[in-house]
C-alpha positions in Angstrom: 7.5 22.2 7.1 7.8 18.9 9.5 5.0 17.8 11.0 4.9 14.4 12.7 1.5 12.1 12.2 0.9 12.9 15.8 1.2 16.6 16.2 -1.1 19.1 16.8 -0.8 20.3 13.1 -2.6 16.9 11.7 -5.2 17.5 13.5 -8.6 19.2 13.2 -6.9 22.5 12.2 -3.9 20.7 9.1 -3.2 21.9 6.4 -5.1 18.8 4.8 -7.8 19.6 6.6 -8.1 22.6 4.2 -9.0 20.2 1.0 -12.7 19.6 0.9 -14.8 17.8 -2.1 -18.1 16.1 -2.1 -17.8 13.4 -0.1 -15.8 15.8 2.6 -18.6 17.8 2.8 -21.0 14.8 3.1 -19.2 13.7 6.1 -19.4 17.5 7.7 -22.8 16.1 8.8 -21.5 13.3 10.6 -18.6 15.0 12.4 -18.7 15.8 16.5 -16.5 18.8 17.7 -16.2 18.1 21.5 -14.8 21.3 22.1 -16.4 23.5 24.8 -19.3 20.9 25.3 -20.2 19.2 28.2 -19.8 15.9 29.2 -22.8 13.5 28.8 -24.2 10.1 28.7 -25.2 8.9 24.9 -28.7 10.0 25.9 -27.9 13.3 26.7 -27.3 13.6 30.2 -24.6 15.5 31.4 -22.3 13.8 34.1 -21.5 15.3 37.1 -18.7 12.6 38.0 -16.9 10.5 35.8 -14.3 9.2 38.1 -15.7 7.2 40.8 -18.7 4.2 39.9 -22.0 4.7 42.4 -21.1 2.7 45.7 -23.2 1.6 48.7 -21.1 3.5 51.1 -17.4 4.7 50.7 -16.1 1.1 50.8 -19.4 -0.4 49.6 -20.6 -2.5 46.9 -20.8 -0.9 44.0 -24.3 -0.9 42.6 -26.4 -2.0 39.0 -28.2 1.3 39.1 -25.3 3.2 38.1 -26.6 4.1 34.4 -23.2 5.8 33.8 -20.9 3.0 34.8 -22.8 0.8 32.9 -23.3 2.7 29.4 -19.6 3.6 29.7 -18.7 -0.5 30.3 -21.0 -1.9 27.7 -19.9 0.4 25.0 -15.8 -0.4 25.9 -17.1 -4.0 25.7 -18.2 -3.9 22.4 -16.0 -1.2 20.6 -14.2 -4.5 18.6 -15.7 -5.3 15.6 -14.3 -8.4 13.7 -11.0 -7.5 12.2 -10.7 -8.4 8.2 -9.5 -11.6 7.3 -6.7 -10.8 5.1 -6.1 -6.5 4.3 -6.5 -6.0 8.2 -4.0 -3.8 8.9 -4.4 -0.6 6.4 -4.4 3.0 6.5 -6.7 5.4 4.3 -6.7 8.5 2.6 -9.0 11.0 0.7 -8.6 12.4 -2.4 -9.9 13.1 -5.8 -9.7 12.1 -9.6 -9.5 13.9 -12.6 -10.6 12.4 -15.8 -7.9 12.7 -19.1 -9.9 14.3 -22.4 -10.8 11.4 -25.0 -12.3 8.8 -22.6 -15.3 8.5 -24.7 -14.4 6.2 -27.1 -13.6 3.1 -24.4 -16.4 3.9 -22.1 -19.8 6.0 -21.2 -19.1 6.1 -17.3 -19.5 9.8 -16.1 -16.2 9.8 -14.0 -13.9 8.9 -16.1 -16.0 11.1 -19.1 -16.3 14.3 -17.2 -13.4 16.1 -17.0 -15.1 19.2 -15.6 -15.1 17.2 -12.0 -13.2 15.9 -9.4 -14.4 12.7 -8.6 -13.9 12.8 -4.8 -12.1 8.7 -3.4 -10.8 7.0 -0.5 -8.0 4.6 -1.0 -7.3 2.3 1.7 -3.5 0.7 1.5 -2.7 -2.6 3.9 -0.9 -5.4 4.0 -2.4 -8.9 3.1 -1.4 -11.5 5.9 -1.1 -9.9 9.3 -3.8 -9.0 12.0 -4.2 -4.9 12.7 -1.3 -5.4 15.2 1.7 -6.4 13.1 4.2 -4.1 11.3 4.4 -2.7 8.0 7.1 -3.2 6.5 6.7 -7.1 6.7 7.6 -9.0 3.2 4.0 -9.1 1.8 1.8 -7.8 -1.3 0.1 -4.8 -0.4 -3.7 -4.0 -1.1 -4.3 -0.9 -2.8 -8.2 -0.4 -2.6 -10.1 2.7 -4.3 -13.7 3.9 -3.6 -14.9 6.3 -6.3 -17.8 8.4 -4.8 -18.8 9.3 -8.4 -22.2 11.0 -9.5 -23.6 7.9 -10.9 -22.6 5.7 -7.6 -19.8 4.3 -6.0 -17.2 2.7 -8.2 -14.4 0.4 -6.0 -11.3 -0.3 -7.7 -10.1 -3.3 -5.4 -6.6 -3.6 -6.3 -2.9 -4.9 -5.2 0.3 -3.6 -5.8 1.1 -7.1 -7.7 -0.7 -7.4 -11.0 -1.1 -11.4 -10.8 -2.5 -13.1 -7.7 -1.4 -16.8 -6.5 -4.7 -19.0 -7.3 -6.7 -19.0 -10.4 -10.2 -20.0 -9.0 -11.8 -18.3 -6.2 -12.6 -22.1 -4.3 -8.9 -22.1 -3.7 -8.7 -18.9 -1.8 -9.7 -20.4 1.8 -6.8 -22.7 0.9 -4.3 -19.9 0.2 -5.5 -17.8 2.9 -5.2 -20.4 5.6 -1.5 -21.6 4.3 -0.1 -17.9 4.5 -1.6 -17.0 7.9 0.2 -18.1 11.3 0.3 -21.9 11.5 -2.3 -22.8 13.5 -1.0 -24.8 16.5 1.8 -22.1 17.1 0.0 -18.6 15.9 3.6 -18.2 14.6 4.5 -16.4 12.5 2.5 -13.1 12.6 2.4 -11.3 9.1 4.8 -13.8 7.6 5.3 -15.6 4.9 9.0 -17.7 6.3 7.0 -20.9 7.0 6.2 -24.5 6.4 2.2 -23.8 5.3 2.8 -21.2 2.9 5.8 -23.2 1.0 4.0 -26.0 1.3 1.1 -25.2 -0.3 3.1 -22.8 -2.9 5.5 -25.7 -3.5 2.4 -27.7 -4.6 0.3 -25.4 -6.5 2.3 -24.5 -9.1 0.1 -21.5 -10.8 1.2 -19.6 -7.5 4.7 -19.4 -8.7 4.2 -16.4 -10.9 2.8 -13.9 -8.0 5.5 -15.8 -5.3 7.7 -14.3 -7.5 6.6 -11.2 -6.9 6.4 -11.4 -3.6 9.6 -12.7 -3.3 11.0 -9.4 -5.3 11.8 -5.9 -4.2 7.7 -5.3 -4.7 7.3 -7.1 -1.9 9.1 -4.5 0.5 7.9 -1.2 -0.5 10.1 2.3 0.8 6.7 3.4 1.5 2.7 3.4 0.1 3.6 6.3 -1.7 5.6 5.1 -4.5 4.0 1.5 -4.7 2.1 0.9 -8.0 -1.4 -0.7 -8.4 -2.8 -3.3 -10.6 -6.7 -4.5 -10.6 -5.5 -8.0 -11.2 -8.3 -9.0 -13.4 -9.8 -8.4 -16.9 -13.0 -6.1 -16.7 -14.9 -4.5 -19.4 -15.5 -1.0 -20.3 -18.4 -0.1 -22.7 -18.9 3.1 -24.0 -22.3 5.1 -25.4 -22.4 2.9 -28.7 -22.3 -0.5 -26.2 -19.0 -1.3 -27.8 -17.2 -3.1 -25.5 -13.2 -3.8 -24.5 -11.3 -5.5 -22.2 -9.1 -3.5 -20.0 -6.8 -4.0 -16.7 -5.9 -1.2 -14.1 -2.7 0.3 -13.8 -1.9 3.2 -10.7 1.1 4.7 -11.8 2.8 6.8 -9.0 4.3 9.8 -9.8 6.6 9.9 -6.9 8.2 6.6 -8.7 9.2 3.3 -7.0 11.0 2.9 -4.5 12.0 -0.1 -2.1 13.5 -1.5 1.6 16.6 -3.7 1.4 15.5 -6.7 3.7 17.7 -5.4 6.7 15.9 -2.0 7.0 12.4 -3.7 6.6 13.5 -6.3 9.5 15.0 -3.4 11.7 11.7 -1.2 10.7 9.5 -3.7 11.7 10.9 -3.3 15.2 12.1 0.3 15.7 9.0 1.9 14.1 6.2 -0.8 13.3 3.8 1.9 11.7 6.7 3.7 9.5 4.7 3.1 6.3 1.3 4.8 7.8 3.0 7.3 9.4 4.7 7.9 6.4 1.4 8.7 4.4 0.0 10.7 7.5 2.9 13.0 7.9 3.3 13.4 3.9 -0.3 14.2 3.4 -0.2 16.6 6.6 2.7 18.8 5.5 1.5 19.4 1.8 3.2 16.8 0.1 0.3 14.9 -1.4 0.9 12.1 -3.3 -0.1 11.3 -6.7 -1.2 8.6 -9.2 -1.8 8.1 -12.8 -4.7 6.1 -13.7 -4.0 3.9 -16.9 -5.8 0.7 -18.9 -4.2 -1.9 -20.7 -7.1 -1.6 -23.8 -7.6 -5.1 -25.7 -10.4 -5.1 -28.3 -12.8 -8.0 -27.9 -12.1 -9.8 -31.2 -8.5 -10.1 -30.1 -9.2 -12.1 -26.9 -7.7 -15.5 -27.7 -4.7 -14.0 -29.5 -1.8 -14.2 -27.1 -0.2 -17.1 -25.5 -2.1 -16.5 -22.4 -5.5 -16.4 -21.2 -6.9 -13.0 -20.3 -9.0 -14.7 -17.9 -6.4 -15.9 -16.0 -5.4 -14.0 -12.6 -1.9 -15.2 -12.3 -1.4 -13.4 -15.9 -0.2 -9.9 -17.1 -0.3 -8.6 -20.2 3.1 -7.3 -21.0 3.2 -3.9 -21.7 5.3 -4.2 -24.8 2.6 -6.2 -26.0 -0.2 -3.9 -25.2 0.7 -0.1 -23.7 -0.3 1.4 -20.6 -3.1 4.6 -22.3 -3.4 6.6 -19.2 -6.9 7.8 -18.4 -6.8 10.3 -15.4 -4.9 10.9 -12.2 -5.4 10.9 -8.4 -4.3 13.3 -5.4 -4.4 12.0 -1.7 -5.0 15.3 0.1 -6.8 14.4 2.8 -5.8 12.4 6.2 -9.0 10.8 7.8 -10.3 12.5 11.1 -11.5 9.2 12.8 -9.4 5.9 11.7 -12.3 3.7 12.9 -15.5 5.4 11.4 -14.0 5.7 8.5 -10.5 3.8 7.6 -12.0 0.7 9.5 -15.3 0.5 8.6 -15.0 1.5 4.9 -16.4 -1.4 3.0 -14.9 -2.4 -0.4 -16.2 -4.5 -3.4 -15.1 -5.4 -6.5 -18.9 -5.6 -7.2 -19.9 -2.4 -6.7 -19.4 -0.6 -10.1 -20.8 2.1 -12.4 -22.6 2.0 -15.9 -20.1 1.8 -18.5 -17.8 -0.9 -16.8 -18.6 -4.8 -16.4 -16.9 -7.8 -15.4 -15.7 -10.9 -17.0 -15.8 -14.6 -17.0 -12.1 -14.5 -14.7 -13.1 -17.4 -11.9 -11.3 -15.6 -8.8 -13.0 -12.4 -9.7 -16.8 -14.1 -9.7 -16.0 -15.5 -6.4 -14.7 -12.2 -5.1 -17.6 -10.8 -6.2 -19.7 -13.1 -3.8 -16.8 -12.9 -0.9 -16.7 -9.1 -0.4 -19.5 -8.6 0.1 -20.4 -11.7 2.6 -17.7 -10.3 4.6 -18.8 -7.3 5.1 -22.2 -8.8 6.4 -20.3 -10.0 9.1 -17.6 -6.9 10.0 -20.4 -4.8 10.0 -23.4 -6.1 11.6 -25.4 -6.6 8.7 -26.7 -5.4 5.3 -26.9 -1.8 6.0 -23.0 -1.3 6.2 -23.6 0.9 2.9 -25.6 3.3 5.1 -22.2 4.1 7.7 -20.9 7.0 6.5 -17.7 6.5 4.8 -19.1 3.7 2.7 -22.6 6.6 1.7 -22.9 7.3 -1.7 -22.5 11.2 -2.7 -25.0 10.7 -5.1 -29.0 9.9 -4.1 -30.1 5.8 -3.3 -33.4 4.7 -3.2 -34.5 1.2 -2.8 -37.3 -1.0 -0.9 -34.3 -2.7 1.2 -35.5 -1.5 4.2 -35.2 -2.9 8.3 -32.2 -5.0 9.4 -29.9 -4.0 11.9 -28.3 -0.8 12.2 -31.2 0.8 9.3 -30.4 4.4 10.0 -33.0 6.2 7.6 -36.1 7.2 8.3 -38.0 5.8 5.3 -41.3 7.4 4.5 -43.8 6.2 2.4 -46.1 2.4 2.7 -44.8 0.8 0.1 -41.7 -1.2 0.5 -41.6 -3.1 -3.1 -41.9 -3.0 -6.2 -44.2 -2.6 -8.8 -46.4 -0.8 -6.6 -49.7 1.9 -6.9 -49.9 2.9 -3.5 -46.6 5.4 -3.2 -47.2 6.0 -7.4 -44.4 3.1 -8.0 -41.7 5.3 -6.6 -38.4 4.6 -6.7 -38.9 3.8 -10.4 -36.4 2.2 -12.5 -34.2 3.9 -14.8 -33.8 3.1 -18.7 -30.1 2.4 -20.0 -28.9 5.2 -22.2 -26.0 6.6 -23.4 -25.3 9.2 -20.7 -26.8 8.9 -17.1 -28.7 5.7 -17.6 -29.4 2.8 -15.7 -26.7 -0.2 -15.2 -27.3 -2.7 -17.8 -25.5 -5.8 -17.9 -23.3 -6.4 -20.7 -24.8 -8.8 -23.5 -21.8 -11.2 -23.2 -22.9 -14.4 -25.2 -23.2 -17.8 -22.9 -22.9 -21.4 -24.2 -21.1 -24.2 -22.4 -21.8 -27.5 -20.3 -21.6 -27.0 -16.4 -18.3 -28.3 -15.5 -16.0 -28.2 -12.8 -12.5 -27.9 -14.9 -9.9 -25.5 -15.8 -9.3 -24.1 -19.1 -6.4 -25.4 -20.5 -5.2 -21.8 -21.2 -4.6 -21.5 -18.0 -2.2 -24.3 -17.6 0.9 -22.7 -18.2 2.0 -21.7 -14.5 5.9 -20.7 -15.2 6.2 -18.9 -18.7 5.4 -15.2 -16.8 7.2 -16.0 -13.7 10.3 -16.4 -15.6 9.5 -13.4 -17.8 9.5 -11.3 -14.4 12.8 -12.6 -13.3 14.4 -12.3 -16.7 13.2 -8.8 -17.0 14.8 -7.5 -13.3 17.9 -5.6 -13.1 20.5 -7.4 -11.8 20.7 -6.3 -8.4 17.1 -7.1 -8.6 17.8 -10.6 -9.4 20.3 -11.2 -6.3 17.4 -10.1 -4.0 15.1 -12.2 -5.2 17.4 -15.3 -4.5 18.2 -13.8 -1.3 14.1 -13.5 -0.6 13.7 -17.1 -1.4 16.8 -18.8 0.8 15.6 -16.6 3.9 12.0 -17.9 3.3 12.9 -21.2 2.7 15.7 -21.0 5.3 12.3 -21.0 7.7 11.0 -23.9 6.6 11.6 -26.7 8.9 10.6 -30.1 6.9 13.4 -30.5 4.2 11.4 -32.0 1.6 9.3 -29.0 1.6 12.4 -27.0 0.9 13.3 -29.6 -1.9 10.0 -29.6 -3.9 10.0 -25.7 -4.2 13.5 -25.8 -5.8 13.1 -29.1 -7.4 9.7 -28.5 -8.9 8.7 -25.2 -9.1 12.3 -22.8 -9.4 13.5 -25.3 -12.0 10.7 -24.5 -13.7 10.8 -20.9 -13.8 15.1 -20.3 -14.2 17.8 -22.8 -13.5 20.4 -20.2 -13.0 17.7 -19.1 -9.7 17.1 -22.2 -8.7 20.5 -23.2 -8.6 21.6 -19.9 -6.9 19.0 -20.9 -4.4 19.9 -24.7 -4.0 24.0 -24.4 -3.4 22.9 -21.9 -0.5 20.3 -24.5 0.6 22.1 -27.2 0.4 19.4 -28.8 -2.1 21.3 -31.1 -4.9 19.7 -30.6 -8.4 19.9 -33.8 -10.6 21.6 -33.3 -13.5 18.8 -33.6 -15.5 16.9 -31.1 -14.5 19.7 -29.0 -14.7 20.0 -29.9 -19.2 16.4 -28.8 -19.2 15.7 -27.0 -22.2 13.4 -23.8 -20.6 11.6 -21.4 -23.3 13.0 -18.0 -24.0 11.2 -15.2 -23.3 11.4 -11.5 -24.7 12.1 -9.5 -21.3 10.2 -6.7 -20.3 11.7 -3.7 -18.9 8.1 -2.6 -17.4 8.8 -5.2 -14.6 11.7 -3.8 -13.2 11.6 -0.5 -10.7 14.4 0.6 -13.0 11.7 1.8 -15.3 10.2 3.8 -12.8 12.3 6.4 -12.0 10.4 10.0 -10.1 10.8 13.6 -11.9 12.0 15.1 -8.6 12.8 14.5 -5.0 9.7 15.9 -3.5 8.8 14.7 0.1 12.2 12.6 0.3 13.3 12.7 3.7 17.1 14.0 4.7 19.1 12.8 7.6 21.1 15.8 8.8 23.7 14.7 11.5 24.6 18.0 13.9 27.0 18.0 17.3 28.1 21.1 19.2 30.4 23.4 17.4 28.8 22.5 14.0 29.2 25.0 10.6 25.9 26.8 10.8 26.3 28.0 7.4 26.3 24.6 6.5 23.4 23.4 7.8 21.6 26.5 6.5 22.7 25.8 2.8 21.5 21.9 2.9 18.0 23.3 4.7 17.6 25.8 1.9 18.3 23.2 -0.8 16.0 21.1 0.4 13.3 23.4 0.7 13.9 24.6 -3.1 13.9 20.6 -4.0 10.2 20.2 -1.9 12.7 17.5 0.1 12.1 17.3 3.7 15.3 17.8 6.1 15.4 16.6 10.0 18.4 18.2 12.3 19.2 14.9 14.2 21.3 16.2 16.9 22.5 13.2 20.0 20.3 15.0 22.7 16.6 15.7 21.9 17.5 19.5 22.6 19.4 21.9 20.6 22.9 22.3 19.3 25.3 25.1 19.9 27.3 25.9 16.4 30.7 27.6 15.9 29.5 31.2 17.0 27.5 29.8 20.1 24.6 30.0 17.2 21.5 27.5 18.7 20.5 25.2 16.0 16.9 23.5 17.1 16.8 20.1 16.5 14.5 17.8 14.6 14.7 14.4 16.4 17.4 12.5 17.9 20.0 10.6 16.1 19.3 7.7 17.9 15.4 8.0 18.2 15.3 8.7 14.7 17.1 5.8 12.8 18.9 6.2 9.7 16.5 3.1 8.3 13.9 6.1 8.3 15.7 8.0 5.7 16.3 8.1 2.1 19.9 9.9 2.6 22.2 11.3 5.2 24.5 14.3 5.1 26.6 15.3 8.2 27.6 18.6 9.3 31.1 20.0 9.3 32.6 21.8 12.3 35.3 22.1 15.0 33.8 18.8 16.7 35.7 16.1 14.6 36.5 14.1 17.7 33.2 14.8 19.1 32.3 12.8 16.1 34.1 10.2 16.1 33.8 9.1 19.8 29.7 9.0 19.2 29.1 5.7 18.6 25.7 6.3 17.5 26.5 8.8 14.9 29.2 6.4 13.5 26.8 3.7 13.7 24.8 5.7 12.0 26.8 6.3 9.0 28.0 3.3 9.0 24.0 1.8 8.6 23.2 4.5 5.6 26.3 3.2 3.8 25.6 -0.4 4.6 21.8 0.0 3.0 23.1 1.6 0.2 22.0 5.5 0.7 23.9 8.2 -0.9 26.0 10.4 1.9 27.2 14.0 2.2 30.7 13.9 4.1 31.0 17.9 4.5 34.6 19.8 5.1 36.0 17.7 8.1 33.9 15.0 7.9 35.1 13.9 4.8 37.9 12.1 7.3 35.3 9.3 7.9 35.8 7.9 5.4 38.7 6.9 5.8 38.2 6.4 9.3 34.8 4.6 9.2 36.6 1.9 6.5 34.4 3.0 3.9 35.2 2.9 0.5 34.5 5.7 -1.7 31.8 5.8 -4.7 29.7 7.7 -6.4 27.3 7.9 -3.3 29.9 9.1 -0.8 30.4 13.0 -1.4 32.7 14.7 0.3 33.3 18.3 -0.2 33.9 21.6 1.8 31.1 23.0 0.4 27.7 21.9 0.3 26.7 23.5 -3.2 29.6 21.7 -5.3 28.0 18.6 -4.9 24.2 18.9 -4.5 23.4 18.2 -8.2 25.0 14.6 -7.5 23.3 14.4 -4.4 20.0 15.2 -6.1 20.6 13.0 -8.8 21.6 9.8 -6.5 18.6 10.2 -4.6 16.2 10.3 -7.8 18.2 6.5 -8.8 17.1 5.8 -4.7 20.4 3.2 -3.7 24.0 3.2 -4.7 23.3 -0.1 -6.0 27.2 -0.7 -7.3 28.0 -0.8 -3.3 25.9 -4.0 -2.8 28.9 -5.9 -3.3 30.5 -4.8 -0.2 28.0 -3.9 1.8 27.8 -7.2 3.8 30.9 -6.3 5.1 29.7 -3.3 6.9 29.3 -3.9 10.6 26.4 -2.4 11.3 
């Protein structure tokens, strides 16, 4: 089934629209179905013309009186609301979570305890630096933002698909923020990292180097939001009935695996299809193929806090998971695509405050000032302290408080009494007691005793010990793009000495064999004593690469199928029923947008057109056989095309006659160029290259490829 994020088929009628849970239902209320209603003003009365303003005359002055005109202008004048600083451009989701048995024992919350229910959720993915406007496929850490509407309140697990972030204390995050976005003389660049503010400051705050690293990696250019991981970032607690508690960090595990752009396709993306990773999750979600996460905690007991060589306090920290296993604790299903992106994927408000009974926070000094930040923002985006009230951000479960007034208070409250103790309304609301199930929230007894002090803890000093660990643990290919990320970046940076103290004092810090991979293309001389520095070794862990990540199935892969006139129908038939048994998803790309005639004069309906529909948007590319070899090659967009999949390193089905282009094409054969007569001798491989994502061995040549 192909259904494109703009059809009629995503909209109030999808198959997604199907899936309903609490919070769906909630919002039922809040829904408007224009269909077969008049049009009115926003008080109710119905408009006679909406095409010409009230004049004074036919060529006269166009007068204040109109009510209509002016309703209709005020509200276009004010339909902006103040985009988010950093996460503005995102795209959301609804969903649910199921709770694993045996949850008990780390905590008492009710979602993660239950596993009777589905906890219904909203995750909201985005990018971290540019506005709303800018593309998605830009090099950046993405956010990765959970609201759980569970029965005990909403839960939001506020996380990124990098597990470290680049500042340790919350009073540098203006700092970081304002270095990563456009410069500010220039606005330039938009959604960037490639310039002088961001290296500069990176260059100088060395306990960045860890999450640049990152974001310097193949993590940093997802395939799309669908088989990105997620990480909370910081330590929080869990307690459970007996008020034991634990430390524990977030893991999303997608079950569709990882997956990643080589730089060319996200550059070329970024141009030819600037929303390709929302529209990506719309049209996924919209034709059945709902993606899904496994929940997981890294589980450290309190007593053994202080015994590893880093600080679990310390943001720009994992824990490996050698050291301490991922214990999976439930999953999530995206099922749902949003009816109305600003009511409720731009104005849902997230917090890493806002949490349930049985979880708490710790002493980590970027999460207390997120705690504050959230929240402060929201204020401002939203017009004021009743943002909770909007829809999208309404608890399924009852609230009751004396917070009453303030702008945009959209409950009726009943009752004189607006605080607390009171006699008047019988003290209602009341307080709740803690208790082991369904309690009140009670703040976790951690003991306090220390001297006010602005200082960092010397266990967070060590800024390069991880970030090496994450480049010693990548796959090879891995490795190369990583130097390739940081010579493009730093290729941007205009002031030398910029350039120089990033390689000089932070990459020879973290691997000489990077930073001097990075220097000869540079142009950057390392003194010789650097380069007989004596760096630690580190036990590598194979968690960090995508290697380790590899998906059960092809499900929801998407299938360039190249067609001309005179094409083998029986062909195309057998790779469109393969696909379908596989759950893969299979496009016709024909050179006109209309149809196809095959051998017999068959008409084969067409999906797309090869040149509107780039191979960049695919994950692999098979191209029919037929008595139109000539055809073929004369099309310079379908041998551009071919010559683009090879290049990026997607595996390619050459069938019967096209198995010539090979040869033609100056291609050199490997394991991901399959060419055979018959489709069904070689779908296994085909299967199997697409599950391992690139024909990595290629790389070598690849640059070659003119395309």
């Amino acid at each position: 089934m192909k259904i494109k994020a703009n059809s009629p088929a995503t909209g109030k009628d999808g198959l997604d629209k199907q899936n309903t849970n609490k919070k769906s239902e909630q919002l039922d209320a809040y829904r408007s179905d224009a269909t077969e209603q008049a049009l009115t003003t926003n008080q109710g009365v119905k408009i006679s013309d909406n095409q010409n303003s009230l004049k004074a005359g036919v060529r006269g002055a166009t007068l204040i009186e109109d009510f209509i005109l002016r309703e209709k202008i005020t509200h276009f004048d004010h339909e902006r609301i103040p985009e988010r600083i950093v996460h503005a451009r995102g795209v959301g989701a609804h969903g649910y979570f199921e709770a694993y048995p045996g949850n008990e024992k780390l905590t008492k919350a009710g979602f993660l305890t239950n596993t009777s229910v589905q906890t219904p959720v909203f995750v909201r993915f985005s990018t971290v630096q540019g506005p709303r406007g800018s593309a998605d496929t830009v090099r950046d850490i993405r956010g990765f933002a959970t609201k759980f509407y569970t029965d005990e309140g909403n839960f939001d697990l506020v996380a990124n698909d990098a597990p470290v972030f680049f500042i340790q204390d919350g009073i540098k995050f203006p700092d970081f923020v304002h270095a990563v976005k456009p410069e500010p003389q220039t606005e330039i660049p938009t959604g960037a990292s490639a310039h002088d503010t961001f290296w500069d400051f990176v260059s100088l705050v060395p306990e960045s180097a860890h999450a640049v690293m990152w974001a310097m990696s193949d993590r940093g250019i997802p395939r799309n939001l669908r088989a990105i991981q997620g990480f909370g970032v910081h330590t929080f607690r869990f307690i459970n009935a007996e008020n034991k508690a634990v430390f524990v960090k977030f893991h999303w595990t997608p079950k569709q695996g990882l997956a990643q752009l080589v730089w060319d396709e996200a550059q070329k993306l970024a141009g030819k299809d600037p929303d390709f990773h929302r529209r990506d999750l719309y049209e996924a979600i919209a034709s059945g193929n709902y993606p899904e996460w496994e929940l997981g905690v890294q589980v450290v007991p309190e007593e053994d806090e202080m015994k590893y060589d880093f600080d679990l306090l310390d943001p720009t920290k994992i824990i490996p998971e050698e050291l301490v296993p991922v214990t999976p604790i439930g999953r999530m299903v995206l099922n749902r695509n949003v009816d109305y992106f600003f009511g409720e994927t731009e104005q849902v408000a997230f917090c890493p405050g806002h949490i349930v009974p049985g979880l708490d926070f710790t002493n980590d000094p970027l999460l207390q000032a997120r705690l504050f930040s959230y929240t402060d923002t929201q204020l401002s985006r939203l017009g004021g302290p009743n943002f909770h009230q909007i829809p999208i951000n309404k608890p399924v479960c009852p609230f009751h408080n004396n917070q009453r007034d303030g702008l945009h208070q959209r409950i009726v409250h009943t009752g004189q009494a607006s605080y607390e103790p009171n006699s008047i309304d019988n003290n209602w609301p009341t307080e709740t007691p803690p208790a082991e199930q369904g309690g009140g929230f009670e703040s976790y007894q951690e003991r306090i005793d220390g001297h006010k002090i602005r200082q960092r803890s010397e266990s967070f000093s060590d800024h390069f010990s991880q970030a090496r660990l994450f480049y010693r643990s990548q796959a090879p290919h891995e490795q190369k793009h990583i130097v390739d990320a940081y010579v493009f970046e730093l290729s941007k940076v205009e002031r030398k000495y910029i350039r120089e103290r990033e390689v000089l004092e932070v990459l020879c810090n973290i691997d000489l064999d990077l930073a001097q991979q990075v220097a000869d293309q540079l142009g950057i001389e390392i003194p010789a004593e650097k380069m007989a520095a004596k760096l630690p070794e580190v036990q590598v862990s194979p968690r960090l690469s995508f290697e380790a990540f590899k998906p059960e199935d092809i499900k929801a892969r998407k299938i360039a199928l190249l067609v001309h006139d005179k094409a083998n129908e029986a062909s195309i038939k057998a790779v469109q029923a393969w696909a379908e048994s596989e759950g893969a998803v299979v496009d016709v790309l024909t050179p006109k947008p209309g149809p196809v005639l095959g051998q017999q004069g068959e008409v084969i309906p067409s999906d797309g057109m090869q040149k509107a529909e780039p191979s960049i948007a695919y994950d692999a590319v098979v191209i029919a056989d037929g008595d139109n070899y000539d055809v073929v090659m004369k099309d310079g967009v379908a041998t551009h095309y071919l010559l683009e999949a090879y290049k990026h390193l997607k595996p390619i089905v050459f069938l019967g006659d096209k198995g010539k282009l090979i040869e033609d094409l100056r291609l050199v054969s490997d394991e991901g160029t399959l060419a055979n007569g018959q489709f069904a001798a070689v779908q296994d491989s085909f299967k199997t290259l697409i599950l391992n994502h690139r024909v990595w061995a290629r790389e070598a040549i690849a640059e070659a490829i003119p395309a």
